[in-house]
C-alpha atoms as a printed R data frame, in Angstrom:
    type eleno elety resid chain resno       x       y       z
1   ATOM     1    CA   UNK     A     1 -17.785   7.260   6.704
2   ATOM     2    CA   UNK     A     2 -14.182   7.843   6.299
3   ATOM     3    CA   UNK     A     3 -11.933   5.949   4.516
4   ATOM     4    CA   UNK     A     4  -8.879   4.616   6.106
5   ATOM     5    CA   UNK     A     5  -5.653   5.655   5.468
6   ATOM     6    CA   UNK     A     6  -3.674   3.756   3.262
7   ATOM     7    CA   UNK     A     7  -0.626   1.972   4.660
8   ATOM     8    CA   UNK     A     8   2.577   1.653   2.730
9   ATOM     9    CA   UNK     A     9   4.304  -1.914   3.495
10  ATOM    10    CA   UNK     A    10   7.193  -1.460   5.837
11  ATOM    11    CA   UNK     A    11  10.484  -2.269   3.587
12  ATOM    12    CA   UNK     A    12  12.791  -3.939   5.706
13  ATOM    13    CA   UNK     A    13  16.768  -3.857   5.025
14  ATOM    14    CA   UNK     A    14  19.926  -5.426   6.023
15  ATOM    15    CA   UNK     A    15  23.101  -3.177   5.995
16  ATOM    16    CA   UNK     A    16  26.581  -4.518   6.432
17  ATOM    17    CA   UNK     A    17  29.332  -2.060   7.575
18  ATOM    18    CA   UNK     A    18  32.000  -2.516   9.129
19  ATOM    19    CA   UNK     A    19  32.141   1.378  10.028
20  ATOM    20    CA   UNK     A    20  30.308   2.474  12.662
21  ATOM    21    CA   UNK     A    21  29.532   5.949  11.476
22  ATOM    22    CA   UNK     A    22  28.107   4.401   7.801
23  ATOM    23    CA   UNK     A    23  25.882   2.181   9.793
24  ATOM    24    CA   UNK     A    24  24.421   5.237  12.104
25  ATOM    25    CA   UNK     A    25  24.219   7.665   8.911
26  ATOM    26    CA   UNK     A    26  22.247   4.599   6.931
27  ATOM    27    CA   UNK     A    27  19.634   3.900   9.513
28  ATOM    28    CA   UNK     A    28  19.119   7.600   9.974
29  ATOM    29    CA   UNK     A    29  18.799   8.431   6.424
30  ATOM    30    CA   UNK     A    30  17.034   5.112   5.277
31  ATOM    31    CA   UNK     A    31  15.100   5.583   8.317
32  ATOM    32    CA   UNK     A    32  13.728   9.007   7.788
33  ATOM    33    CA   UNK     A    33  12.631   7.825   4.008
34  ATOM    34    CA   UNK     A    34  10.158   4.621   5.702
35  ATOM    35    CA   UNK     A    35  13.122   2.409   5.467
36  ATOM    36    CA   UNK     A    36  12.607  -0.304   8.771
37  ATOM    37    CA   UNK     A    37  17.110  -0.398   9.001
38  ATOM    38    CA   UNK     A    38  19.117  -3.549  10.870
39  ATOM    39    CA   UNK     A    39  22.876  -2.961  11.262
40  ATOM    40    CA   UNK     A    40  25.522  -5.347  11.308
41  ATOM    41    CA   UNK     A    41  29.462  -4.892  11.553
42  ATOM    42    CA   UNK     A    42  30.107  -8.394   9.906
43  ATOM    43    CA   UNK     A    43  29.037 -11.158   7.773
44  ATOM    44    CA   UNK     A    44  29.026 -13.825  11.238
45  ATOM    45    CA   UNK     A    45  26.975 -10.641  12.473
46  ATOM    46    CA   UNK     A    46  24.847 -10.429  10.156
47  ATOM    47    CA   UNK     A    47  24.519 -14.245  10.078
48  ATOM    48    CA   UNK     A    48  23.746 -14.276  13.535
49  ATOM    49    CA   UNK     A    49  21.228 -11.703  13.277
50  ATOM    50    CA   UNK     A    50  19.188 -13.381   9.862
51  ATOM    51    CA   UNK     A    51  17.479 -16.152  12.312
52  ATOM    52    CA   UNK     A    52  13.364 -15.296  11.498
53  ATOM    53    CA   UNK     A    53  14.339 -12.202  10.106
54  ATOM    54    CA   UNK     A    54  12.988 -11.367   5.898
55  ATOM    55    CA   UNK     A    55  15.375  -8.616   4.594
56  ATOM    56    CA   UNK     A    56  13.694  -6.588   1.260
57  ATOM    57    CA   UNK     A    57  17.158  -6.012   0.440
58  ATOM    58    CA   UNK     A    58  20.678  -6.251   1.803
59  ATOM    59    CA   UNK     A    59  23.089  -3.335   1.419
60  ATOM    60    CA   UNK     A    60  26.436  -5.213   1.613
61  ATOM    61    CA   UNK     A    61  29.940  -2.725   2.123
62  ATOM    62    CA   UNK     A    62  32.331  -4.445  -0.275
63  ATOM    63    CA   UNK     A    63  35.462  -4.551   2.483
64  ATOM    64    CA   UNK     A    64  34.569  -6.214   5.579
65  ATOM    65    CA   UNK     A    65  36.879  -7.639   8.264
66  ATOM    66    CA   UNK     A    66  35.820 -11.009   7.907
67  ATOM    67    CA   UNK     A    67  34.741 -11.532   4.412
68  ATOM    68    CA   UNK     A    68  34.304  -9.614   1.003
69  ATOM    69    CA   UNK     A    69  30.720  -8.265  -0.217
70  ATOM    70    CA   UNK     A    70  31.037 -10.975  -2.951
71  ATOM    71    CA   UNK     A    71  31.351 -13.640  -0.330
72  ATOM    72    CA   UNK     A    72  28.728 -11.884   1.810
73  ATOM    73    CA   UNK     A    73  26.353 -12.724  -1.155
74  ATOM    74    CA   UNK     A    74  27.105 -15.964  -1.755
75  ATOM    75    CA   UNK     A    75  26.354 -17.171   1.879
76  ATOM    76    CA   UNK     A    76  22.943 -15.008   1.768
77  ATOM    77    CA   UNK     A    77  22.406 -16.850  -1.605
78  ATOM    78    CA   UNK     A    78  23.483 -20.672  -0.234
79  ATOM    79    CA   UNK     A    79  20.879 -19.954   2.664
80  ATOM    80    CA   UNK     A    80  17.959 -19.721   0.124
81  ATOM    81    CA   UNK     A    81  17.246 -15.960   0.478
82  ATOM    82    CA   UNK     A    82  16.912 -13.970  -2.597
83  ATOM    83    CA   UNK     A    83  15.864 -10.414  -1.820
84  ATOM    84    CA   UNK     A    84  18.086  -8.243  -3.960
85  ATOM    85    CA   UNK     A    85  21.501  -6.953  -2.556
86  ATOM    86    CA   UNK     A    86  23.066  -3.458  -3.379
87  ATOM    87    CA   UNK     A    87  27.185  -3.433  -2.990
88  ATOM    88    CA   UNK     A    88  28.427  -0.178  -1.305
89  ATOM    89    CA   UNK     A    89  32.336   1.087  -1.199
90  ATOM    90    CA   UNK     A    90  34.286   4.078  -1.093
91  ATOM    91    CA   UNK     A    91  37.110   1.505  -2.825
92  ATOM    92    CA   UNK     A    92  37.250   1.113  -6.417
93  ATOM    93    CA   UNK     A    93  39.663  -0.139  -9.126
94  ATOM    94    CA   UNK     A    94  37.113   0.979 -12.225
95  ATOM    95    CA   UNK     A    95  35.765  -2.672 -12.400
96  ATOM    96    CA   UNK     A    96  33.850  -3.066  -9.282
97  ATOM    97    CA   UNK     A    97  30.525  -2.156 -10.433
98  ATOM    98    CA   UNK     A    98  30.589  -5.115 -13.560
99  ATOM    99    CA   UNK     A    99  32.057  -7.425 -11.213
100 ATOM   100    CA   UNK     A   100  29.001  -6.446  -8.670
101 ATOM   101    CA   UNK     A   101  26.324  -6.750 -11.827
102 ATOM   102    CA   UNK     A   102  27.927 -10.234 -12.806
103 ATOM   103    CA   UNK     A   103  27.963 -11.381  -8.998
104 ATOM   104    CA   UNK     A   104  24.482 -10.813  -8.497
105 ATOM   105    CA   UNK     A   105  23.548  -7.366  -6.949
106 ATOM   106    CA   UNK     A   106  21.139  -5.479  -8.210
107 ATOM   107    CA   UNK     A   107  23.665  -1.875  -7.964
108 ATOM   108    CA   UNK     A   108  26.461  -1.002  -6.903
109 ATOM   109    CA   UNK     A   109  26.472   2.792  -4.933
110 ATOM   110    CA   UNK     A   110  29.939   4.914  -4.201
111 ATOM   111    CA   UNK     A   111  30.288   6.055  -0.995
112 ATOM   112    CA   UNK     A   112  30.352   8.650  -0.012
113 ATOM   113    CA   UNK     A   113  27.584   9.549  -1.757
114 ATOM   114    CA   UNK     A   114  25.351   7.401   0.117
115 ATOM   115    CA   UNK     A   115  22.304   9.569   1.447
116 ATOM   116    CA   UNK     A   116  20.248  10.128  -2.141
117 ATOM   117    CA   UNK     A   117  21.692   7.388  -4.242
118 ATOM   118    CA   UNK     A   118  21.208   4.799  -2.277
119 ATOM   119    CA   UNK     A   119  17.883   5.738  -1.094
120 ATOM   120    CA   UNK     A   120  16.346   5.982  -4.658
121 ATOM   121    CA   UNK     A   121  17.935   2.519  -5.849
122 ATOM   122    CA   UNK     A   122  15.888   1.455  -2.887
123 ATOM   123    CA   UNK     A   123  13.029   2.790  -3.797
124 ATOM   124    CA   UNK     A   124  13.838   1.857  -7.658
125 ATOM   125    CA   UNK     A   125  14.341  -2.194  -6.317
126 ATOM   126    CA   UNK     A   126  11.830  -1.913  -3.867
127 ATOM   127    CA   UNK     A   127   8.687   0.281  -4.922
């Protein structure tokens, strides 16, 4: 008798871009690695879109139209959820990555370096 095939959990995340090209290159590339990827544009989108919905991790773009990554957080945080968050920009004054650690993400990744790094801190945070 054959044993079945093991099945890896699907790891579900959030990502929050305001860039329609990031969003389409993250849920191909997270996609392609087992990655189960909802976009969102905004933080009311990705409010909106949270109803039911358990999110591994959130991936978070630090400049968004209507509100920062930092206050992204704290409204994911306020609603009770606390899968991990990663903070992505291509914007950086040199202190953005402490700031991210001492908001409460778990990483902060560069763009546009997106494809590998951000992929293994997944996998790092997730298993």
């Amino acid at each position: 008798m054959a044993l079945p095939a093991s099945v890896e959990p699907i790891r579900r995340v959030a990502v929050v871009d305001d860039s329609e090209a990031v969003r389409l290159s993250l849920r191909l590339l997270l996609g392609r690695r087992g990655f189960l990827v909802d976009t969102y544009a905004s933080a009311s989108d990705l409010f909106a879109g949270m109803v039911d919905v358990d999110y591994d991790c959130f991936v978070i773009d630090f400049k968004l139209d209507d509100l920062d990554g930092f206050g992204v957080l704290a409204q994911i945080r306020g609603s009770g959820y606390e899968s991990p968050a990663i903070l992505i920009s291509g914007w950086d004054s040199g202190t953005l990555d402490a700031r991210s650690l001492k908001a409460g993400f778990v990483a902060f990744v560069r763009k546009p370096m997106l494809e590998t790094s951000l992929a293994d801190v997944l996998d790092r945070i997730l298993g």
